[in-house]
N, C-alpha and C positions, 0 to 999 in steps of 0.2 A: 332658789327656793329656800327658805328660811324653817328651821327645824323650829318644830312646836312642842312644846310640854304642856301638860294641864295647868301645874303650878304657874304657868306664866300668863295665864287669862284671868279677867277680873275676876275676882271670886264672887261677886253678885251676877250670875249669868241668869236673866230672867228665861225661863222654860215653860214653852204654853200647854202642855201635857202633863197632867196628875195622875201619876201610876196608880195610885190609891182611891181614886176618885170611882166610884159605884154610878152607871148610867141610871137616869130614872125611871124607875120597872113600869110608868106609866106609855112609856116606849112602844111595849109588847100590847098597846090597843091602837087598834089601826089607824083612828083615825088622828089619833097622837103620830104616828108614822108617818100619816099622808102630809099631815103639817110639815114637819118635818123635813119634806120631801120641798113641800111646796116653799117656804121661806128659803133650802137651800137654792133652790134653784134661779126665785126672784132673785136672790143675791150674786149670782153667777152673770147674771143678767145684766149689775148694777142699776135696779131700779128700785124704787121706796113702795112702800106699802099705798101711797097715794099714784103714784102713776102706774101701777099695777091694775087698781082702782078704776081710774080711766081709761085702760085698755080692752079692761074686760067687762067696765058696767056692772061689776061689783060692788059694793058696799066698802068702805075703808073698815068698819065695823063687821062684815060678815067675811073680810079677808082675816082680820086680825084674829076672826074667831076657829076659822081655818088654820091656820098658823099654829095656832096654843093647840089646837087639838082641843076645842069645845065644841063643836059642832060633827056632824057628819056630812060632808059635801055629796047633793046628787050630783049623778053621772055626769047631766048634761054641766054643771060646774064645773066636773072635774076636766070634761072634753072640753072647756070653754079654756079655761088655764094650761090646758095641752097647747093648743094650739096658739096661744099668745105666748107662752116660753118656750114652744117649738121645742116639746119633748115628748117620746111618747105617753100615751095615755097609763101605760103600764109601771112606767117610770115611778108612780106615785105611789106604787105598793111594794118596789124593791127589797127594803127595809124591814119592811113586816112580813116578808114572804120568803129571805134570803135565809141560808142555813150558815152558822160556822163551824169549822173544820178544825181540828187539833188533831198532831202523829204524837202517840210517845213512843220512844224507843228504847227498848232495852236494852241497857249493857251488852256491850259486843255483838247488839243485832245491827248496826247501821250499813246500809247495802254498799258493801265496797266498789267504786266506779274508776270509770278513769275520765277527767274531762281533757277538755281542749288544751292541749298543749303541755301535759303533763309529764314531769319525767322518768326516767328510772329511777324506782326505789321511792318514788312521792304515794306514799298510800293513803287515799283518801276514802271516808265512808263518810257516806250521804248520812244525816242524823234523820231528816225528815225532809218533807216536801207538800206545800200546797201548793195546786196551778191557780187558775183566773179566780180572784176574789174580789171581794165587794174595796179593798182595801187600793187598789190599780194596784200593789207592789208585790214582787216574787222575790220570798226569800230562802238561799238557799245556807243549810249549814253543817261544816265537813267538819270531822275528828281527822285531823292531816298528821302523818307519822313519818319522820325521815329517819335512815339508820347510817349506819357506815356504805351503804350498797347507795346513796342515794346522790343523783347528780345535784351539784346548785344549779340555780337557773332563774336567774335578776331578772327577767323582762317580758316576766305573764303580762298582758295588756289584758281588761276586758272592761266593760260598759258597770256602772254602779256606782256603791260605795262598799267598803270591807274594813271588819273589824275584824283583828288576830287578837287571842287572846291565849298566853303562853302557861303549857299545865306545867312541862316539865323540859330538860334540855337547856340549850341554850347557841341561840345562831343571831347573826348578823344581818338583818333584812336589809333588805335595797327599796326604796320607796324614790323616783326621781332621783335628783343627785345627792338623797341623805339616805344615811346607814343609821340606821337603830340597832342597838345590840339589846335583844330582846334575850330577859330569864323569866322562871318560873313567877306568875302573877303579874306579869307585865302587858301592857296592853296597847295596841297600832290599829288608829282606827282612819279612813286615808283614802281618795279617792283614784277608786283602781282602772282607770283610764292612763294613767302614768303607768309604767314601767315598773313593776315590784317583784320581789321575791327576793327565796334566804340566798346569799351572798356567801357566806363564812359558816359552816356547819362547827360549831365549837363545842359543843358538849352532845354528845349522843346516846343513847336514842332521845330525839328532838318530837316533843307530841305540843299541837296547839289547836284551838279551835278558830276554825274560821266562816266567820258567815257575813255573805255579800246579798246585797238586796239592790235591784233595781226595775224600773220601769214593766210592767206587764205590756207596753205599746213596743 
């Protein structure tokens, strides 16, 4: 396995997500929602707005108008298009009826746990936590603290992806068969189904954040 740096990837790295990009508040009317609902789903589908059309005896023009969210579809519409993308009926209001969720946490309140496989002296606090969201992904994110009391221990395995990112300290991560020697504003972002963890405790007390996100299935 071949060690990676940033600097070593193209620097034109096209990215389809706009951090700054503002959804359109025209969203928050339903029948903008059900559209919404309804074009993702065709497309899950892989079918065009014309064989949608012939499946359901629709209009290509009263689909498209569905879609944009210009119209208000009745019921029996709506159960017609259930039952041709084989989703619930209910399916079609998710978006405009789902809630979301934010934790903040204050300074030195993150609930300190112990997970799977941790060791002596590994102190982690949970920052926050959301369960089942509209998003399928659970993410969780530790404030990890190691001192002189604290074992290494290279071969946490678990399901995800994880990013460390180093406040202060300084240790030797084990990620597969490469070592990082991670200091203060350094960053290991790494798919944590390999074998990982600090290796070489070098500078102590070692504090970094780490947060893993995987699959809600």
């Amino acid at each position: 396995m071949n060690a990676k740096t940033l600097e070593n990837e193209s620097p034109a790295i096209a990215l389809s997500q706009d951090p700054h990009r503002v959804r359109d508040e025209r969203e928050k009317i339903l029948e903008v929602a059900i559209g919404r609902e309804v074009r993702a789903f065709r497309r899950q589908k892989g079918i065009t707005v014309a064989d949608l059309s012939k499946l359901t005896g629709l209009s290509i023009g009263m689909l498209s108008k569905i879609e944009n969210g210009n119209t208000s579809p009745s019921l029996t519409t709506l159960q017609t298009l259930s039952n041709v993308l084989s989703v619930p009926l209910t399916s079609f209001f998710r978006r405009f009826e789902e809630t979301r969720d934010a934790v903040h946490t204050k300074s030195g309140e993150g609930v300190e746990m112990e997970r799977d496989g941790t060791r002596a002296g590994h102190q982690y606090n949970l920052l926050g936590h959301i369960g089942s969201n509209a998003s399928g992904v659970i993410v969780e994110p530790y404030l990890i603290t190691l001192t002189e009391k604290s074992d290494v221990f290279p071969t946490f395995q678990h399901e995800g992806i994880e990013m460390l990112y180093m406040l202060e300290g300084e240790v030797d991560y084990r990620h597969g068969n490469n070592i990082y020697t991670l200091k203060s504003g350094d960053t290991l972002f790494f798919d944590a189904d390999a074998p990982h963890g600090p290796e070489v405790l070098t500078k102590l007390p070692a504090r970094y954040l780490s947060v893993i996100s995987y699959s809600q299935a």
